[in-house]
C-alpha positions as a Python dict, from the first residue, in 0.01 Angstrom:
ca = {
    (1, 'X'): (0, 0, 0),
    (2, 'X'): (-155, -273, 106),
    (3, 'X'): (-207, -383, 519),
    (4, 'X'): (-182, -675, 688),
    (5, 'X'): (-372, -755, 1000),
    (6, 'X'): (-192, -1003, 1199),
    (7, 'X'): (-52, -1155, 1556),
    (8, 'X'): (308, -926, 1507),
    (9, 'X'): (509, -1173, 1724),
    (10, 'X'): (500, -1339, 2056),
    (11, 'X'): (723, -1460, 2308),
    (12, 'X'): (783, -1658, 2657),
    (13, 'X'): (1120, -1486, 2772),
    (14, 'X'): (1385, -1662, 2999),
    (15, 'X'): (1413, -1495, 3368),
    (16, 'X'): (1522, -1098, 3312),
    (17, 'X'): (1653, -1162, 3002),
    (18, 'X'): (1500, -850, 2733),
    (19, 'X'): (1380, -1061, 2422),
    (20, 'X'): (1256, -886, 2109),
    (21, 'X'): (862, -914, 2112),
    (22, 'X'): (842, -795, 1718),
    (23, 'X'): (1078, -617, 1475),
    (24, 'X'): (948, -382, 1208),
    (25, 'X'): (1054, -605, 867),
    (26, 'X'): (1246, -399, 591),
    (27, 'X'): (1025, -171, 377),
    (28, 'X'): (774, -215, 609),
    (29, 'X'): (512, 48, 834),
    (30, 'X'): (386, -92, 1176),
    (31, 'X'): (91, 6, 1364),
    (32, 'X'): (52, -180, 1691),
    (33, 'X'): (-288, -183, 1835),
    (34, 'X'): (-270, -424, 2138),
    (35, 'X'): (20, -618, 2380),
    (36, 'X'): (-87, -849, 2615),
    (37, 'X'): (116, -961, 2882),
    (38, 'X'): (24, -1264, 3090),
    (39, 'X'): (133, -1384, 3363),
    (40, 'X'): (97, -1799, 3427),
    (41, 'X'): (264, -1792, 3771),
    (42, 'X'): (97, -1829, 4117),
    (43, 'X'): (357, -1595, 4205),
    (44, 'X'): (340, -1191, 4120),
    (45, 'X'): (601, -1107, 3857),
    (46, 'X'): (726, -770, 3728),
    (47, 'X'): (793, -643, 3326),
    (48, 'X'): (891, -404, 3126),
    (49, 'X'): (800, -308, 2767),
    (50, 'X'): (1053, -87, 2552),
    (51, 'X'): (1025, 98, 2211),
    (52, 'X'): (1364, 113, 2043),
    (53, 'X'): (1460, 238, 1739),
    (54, 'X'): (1670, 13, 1485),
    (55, 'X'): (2004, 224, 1517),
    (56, 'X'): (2048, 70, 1885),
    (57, 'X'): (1898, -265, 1817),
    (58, 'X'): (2130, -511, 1985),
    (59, 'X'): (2212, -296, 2294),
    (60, 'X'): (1951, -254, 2642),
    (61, 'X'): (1725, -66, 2682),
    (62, 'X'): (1777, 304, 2798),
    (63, 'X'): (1536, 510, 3026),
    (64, 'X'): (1358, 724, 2693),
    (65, 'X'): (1279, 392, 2514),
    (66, 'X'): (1042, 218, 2803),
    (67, 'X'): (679, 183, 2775),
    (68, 'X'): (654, 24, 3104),
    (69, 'X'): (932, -38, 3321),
    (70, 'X'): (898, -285, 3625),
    (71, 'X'): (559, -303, 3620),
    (72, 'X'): (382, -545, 3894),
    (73, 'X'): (174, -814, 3736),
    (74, 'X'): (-15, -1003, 3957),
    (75, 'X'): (-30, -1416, 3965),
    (76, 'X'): (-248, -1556, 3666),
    (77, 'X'): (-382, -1242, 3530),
    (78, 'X'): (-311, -1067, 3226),
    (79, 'X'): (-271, -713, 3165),
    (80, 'X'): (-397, -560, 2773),
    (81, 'X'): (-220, -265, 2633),
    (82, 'X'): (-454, -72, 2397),
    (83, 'X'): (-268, 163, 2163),
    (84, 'X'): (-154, 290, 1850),
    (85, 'X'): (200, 269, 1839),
    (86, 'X'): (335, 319, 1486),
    (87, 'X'): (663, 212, 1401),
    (88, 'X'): (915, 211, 1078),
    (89, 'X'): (1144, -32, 911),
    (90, 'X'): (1369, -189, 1196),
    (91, 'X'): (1156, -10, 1509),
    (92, 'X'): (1218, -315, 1766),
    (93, 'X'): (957, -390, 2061),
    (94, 'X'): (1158, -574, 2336),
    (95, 'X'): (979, -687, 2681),
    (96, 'X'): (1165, -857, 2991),
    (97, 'X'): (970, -979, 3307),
    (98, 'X'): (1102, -1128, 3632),
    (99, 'X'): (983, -1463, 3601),
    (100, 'X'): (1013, -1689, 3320),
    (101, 'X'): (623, -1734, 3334),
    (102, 'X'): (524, -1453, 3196),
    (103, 'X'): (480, -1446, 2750),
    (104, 'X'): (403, -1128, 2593),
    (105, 'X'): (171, -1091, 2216),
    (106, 'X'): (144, -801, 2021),
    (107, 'X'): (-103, -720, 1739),
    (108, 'X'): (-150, -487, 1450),
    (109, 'X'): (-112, -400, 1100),
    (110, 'X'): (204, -438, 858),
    (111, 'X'): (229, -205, 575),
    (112, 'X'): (378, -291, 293),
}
């Protein structure tokens, strides 16, 4: 089974709007080592970070799926999530933040 170390996905969201950071490709294993989030405002923003599995992948978030929820990130400074989240086929990672300032990366390994 070979792995794939890589940038999974990144994104620059509209205003509280929950945008999908990285989906878990068919036949696929995820590992995700590291999200940054970073925010490019003078202004303090807030986020959130959710975990959802692929059954409920077009609907919001609910409470069990967060990571982070409305999280204070202060003007022009990044926050770095170190983990080892490991994910299957269709496992979404969604993020939202207040402003529209603030992108979100994640890294890891796909296993195919």
């Amino acid at each position: 089974m070979p792995t794939t170390y890589k940038r999974l996905g990144a994104i620059n969201p509209s205003a509280n709007t929950q945008t999908n950071v990285y989906v878990v490709p068919a036949s696929t294993e995820t590992v995700i080592s590291t999200i940054t989030i970073c925010n490019q405002s003078a202004a303090n923003a807030l986020y959130s970070l959710a975990v959802m599995p692929a059954s409920i992948f077009n609907v919001s978030a609910g409470a069990a799926h967060f990571i982070a929820r409305d999280v204070v990130l202060p003007a022009s400074d990044t926050v770095i999530l170190t983990m080892g989240l490991t994910a299957n086929t269709g496992t979404v990672i969604t993020a939202n933040a207040s402003i529209a300032t603030v992108s979100f990366s994640a890294f890891g390994s796909e296993i195919t």
